[in-house]
C-alpha positions as CSV (number, residue, x, y, z in Angstrom):
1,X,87.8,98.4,97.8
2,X,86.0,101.1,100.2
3,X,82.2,100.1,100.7
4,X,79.2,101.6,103.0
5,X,76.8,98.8,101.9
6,X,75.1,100.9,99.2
7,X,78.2,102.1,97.2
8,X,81.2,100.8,96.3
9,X,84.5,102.1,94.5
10,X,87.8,100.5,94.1
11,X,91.0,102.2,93.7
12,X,94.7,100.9,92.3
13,X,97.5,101.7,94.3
14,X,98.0,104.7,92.6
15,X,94.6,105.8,93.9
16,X,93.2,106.1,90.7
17,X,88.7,105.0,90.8
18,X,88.8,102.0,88.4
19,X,85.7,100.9,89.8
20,X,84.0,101.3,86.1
21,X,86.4,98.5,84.6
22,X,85.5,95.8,87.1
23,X,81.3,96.0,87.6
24,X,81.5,92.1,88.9
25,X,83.5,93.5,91.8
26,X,81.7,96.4,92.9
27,X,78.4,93.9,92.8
28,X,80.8,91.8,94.6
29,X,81.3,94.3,97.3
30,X,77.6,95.6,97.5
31,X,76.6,92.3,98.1
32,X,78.7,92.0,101.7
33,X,76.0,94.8,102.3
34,X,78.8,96.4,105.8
35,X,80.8,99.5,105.6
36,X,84.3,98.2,104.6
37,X,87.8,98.8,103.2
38,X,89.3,95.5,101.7
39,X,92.9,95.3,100.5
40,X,93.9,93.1,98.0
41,X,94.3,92.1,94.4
42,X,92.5,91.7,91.2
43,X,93.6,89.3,88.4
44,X,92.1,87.7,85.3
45,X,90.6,84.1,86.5
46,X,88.9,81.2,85.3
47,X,89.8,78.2,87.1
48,X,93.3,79.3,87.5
49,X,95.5,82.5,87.1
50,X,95.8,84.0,83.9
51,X,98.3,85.7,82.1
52,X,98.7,89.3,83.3
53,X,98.1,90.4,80.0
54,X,94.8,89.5,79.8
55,X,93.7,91.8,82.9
56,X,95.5,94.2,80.7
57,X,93.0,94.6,78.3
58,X,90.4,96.1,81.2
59,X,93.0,99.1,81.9
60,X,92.3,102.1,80.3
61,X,88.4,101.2,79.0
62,X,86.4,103.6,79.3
63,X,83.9,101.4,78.7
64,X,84.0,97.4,79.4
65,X,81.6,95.8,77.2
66,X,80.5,92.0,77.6
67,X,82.9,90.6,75.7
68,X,85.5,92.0,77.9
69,X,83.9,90.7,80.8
70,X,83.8,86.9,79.3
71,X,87.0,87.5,77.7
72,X,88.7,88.7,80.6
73,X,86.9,87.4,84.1
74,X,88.8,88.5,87.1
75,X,88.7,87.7,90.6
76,X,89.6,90.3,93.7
77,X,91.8,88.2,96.4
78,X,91.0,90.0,99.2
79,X,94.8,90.4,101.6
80,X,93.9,92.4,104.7
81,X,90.9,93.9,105.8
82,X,91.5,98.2,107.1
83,X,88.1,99.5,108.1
84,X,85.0,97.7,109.3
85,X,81.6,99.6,110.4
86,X,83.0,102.5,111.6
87,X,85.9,101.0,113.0
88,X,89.7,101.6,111.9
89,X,91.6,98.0,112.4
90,X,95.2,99.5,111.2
91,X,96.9,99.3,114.5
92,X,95.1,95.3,115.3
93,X,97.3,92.3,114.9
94,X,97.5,90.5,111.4
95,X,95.7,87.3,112.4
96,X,93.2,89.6,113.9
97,X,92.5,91.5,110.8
98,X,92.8,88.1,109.0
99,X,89.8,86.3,111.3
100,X,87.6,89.5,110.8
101,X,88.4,89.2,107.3
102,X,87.2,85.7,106.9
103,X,83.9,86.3,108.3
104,X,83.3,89.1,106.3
105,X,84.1,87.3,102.9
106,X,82.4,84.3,104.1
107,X,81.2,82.4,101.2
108,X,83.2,84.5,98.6
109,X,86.5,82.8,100.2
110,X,85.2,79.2,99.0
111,X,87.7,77.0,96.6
112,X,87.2,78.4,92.8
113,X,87.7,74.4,92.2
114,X,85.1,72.0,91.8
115,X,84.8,68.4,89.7
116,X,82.8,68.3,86.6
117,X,81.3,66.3,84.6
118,X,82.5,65.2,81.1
119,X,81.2,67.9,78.9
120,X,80.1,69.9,81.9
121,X,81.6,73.5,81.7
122,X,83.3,74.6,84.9
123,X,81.2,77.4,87.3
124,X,82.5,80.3,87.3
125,X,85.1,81.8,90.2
126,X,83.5,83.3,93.3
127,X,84.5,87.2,92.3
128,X,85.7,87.9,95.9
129,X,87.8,85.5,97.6
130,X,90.0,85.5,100.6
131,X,94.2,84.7,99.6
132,X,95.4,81.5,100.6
133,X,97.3,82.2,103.9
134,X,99.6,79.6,106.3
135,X,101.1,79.5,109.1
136,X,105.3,78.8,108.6
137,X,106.6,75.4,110.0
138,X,110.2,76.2,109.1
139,X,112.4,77.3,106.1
140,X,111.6,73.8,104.4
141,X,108.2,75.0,104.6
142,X,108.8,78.3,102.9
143,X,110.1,76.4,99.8
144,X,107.0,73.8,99.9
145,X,104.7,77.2,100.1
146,X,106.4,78.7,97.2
147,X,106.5,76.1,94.7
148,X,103.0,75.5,95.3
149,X,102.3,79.6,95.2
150,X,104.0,78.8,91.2
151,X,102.1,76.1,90.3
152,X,99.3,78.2,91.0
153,X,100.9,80.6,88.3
154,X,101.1,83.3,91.6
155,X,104.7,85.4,91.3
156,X,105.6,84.4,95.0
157,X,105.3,84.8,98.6
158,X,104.7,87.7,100.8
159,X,105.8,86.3,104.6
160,X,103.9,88.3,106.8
161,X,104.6,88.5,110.9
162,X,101.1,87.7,112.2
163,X,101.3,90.4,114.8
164,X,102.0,93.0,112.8
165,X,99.7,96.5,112.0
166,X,98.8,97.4,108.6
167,X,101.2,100.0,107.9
168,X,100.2,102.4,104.7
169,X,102.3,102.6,101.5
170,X,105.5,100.4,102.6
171,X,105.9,96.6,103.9
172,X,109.1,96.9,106.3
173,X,110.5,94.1,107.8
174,X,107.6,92.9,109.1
175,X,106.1,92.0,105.4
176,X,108.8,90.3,102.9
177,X,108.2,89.6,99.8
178,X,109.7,86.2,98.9
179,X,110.5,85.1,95.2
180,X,112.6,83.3,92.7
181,X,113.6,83.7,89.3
182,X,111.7,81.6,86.8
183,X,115.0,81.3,84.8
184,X,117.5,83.5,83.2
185,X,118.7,84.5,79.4
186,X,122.2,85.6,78.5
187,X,120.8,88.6,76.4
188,X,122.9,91.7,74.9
189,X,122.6,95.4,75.7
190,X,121.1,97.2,72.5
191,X,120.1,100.8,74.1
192,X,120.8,102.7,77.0
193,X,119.2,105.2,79.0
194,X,119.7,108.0,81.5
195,X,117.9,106.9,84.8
196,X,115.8,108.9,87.4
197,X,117.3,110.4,90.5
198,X,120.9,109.8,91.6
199,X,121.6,108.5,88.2
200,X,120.3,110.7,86.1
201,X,123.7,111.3,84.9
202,X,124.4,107.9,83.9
203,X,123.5,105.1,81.4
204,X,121.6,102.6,83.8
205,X,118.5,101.6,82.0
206,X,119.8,99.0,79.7
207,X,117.3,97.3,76.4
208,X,118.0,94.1,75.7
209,X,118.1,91.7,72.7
210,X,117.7,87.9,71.5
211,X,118.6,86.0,68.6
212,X,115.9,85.2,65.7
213,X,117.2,83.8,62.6
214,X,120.4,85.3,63.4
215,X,118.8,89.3,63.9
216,X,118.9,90.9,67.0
217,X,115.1,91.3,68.5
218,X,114.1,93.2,71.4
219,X,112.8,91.1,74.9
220,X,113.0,93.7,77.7
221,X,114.3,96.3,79.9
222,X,116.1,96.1,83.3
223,X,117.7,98.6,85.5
224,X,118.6,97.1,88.6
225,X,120.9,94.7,89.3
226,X,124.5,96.1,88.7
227,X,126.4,98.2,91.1
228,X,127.3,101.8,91.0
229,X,130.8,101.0,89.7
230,X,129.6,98.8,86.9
231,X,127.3,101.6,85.8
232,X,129.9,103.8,85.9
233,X,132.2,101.7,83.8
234,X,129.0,100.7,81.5
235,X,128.2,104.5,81.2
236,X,131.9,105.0,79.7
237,X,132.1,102.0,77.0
238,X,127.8,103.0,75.8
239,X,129.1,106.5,75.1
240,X,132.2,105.3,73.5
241,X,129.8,102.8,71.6
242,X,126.6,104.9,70.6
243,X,125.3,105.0,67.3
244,X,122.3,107.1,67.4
245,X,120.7,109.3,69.8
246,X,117.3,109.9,70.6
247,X,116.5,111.8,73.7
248,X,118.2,110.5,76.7
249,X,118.1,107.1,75.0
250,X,121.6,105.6,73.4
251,X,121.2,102.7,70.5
252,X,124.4,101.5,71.2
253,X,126.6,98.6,69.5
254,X,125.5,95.1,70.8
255,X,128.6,93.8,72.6
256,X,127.6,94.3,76.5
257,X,126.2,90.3,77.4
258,X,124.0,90.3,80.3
259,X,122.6,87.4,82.0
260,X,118.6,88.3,83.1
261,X,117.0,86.8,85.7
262,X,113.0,86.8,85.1
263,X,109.7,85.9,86.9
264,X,107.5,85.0,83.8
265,X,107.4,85.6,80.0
266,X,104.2,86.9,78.4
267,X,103.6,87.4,74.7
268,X,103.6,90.8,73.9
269,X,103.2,93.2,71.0
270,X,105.5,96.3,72.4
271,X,108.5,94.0,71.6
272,X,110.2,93.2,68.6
273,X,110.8,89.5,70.0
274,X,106.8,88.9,70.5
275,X,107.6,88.1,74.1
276,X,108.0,90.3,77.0
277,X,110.2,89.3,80.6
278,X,108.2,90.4,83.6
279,X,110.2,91.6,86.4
280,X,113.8,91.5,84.8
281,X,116.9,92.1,86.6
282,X,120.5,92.0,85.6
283,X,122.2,89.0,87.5
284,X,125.9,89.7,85.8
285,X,128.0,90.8,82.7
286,X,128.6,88.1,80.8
287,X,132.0,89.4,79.6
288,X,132.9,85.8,78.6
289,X,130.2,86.1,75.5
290,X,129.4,88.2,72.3
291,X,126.4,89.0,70.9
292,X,126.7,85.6,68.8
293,X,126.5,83.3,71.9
294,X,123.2,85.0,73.3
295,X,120.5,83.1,74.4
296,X,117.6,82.5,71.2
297,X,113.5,83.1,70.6
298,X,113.6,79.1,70.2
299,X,114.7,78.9,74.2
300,X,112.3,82.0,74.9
301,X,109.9,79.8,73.6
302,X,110.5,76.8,75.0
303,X,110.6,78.7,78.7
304,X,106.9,80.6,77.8
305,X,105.6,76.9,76.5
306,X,106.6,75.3,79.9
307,X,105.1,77.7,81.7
308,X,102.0,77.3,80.1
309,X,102.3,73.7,81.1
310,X,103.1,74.3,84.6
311,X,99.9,76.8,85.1
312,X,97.3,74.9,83.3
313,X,95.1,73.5,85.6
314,X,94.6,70.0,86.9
315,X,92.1,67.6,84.7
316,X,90.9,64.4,85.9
């Protein structure tokens, strides 16, 4: 978010001006009335996270109407804090940025939670809020963060040095991101793709199936996770195995097993399966299975159902 007090745009991180999608934010960051460059996060919110593909339905609007604003509220978590009345605070320490940062927000950083009364709808979320941020006791105390970061319905950590500068476009070694996979499918290879870059000459972007009713349905896509050898290899046995081409994409016959390691599942349309894995990567080949012995919708299911349980929020 860059703000003078008297107008406000945000940007994503590919610098694109999305300010027109998200009106409650840009009132949001008027209303702090200083010159100001906030980093940080917007997601769909009520009284908890919501599924990313709700915020999903603001991108590419040209217009947001009312009913996309009540169907879809959202909340900026304000991160770091670059620029503040004329002053660049790039090269100040973390917790320096952070304390600025806090009295900036002020009010805006105040719990989303509150009691209700039976019957009582709940009030809705501050729009700009300041992310939850501790100081580490010890390893242990990573875990404890995490699992509570999940519960949340947040994707993970990001364990931050509290002396480091704000460093433009990369994290380094000073910012690690910290997560853990939800859970993993054993799920076979139905196309594969030539990648970007170095392996543009090879088969590494591998589409994935599950069973339903005994057909093959479509879950994903994942192209990290396997070495340059086993794409090599993998390259070999997809040509060997293709049949059809489109493009640079090979449908291929469904005998590779991989086992998927995931972050969430969302419901989605683009896939055949109805579900969609965010964040997939390939843990292993599973040469000990066939396609018959892949994981099915009814455990997809059962995985995107528990995790609807584990993110709902508290209720007295």
């Amino acid at each position: 978010i860059h703000t003078d007090g008297r107008e406000a745009r945000i940007y994503s991180r590919t610098l694109d001006n999305i300010t027109h999608r998200f009106p409650e934010v840009e009132a949001a960051a008027l209303q702090l009335g200083r010159s100001a460059i906030l980093d940080g996060e917007i997601v769909a919110f009520r009284d908890h996270i919501l599924p990313f593909a709700i915020i999903q339905t603001r991108l590419g609007r040209r217009k947001v109407t009312p009913k996309l604003l009540a169907d879809a509220p959202v909340v900026f978590f304000a991160f770091d804090l670059l620029y503040l009345d004329g002053e660049s605070l790039f090269e100040r320490p973390l917790l320096e940025r952070r304390e600025q940062l806090a009295q900036l927000v002020g009010a805006a950083g105040a719990p989303a939670r509150r009691e209700t009364t039976a019957g009582e709808a709940p009030a809705a979320p501050t729009v700009l809020r300041l992310a939850d941020a501790s100081p580490i006791r010890d390893a242990a105390h990573v875990d404890e963060l995490f699992d509570a970061a999940r519960a949340r319905a947040n994707e993970g950590l990001v364990v931050k040095d509290p002396q480091s500068i704000y460093t433009p476009g990369r994290r380094g070694k000073s910012w690690l991101k910290y997560k853990k996979a939800l859970a993993t499918l054993d799920c076979v290879v139905t196309a594969a793709q030539y990648g970007n870059g170095k392996r543009r000459a090879v088969l590494s972007d591998l589409t994935f199936a599950v069973l339903r009713e005994g057909e093959l349905v479509n879950i994903g896509k994942a192209y990290s996770g396997l070495t340059d050898v086993e794409i090599a290899k993998m390259t070999e046995h997809f040509q060997a195995t293709t049949l059809e081409r489109h493009g640079p994409v090979h449908i291929v016959k469904p005998t590779v097993v991989l086992e998927i390691a995931f972050d969430r599942i969302q419901e989605s349309k683009r896939h055949k399966a109805g579900y969609a894995l965010r964040f997939p990567r390939i843990v292993r080949i599973r040469d000990d299975k066939t396609a018959s012995d892949v994981s099915t919708i009814d455990e997809v299911r059962r995985i995107y159902e528990g995790q609807l349980v584990r993110e709902a929020p508290a209720k007295d």
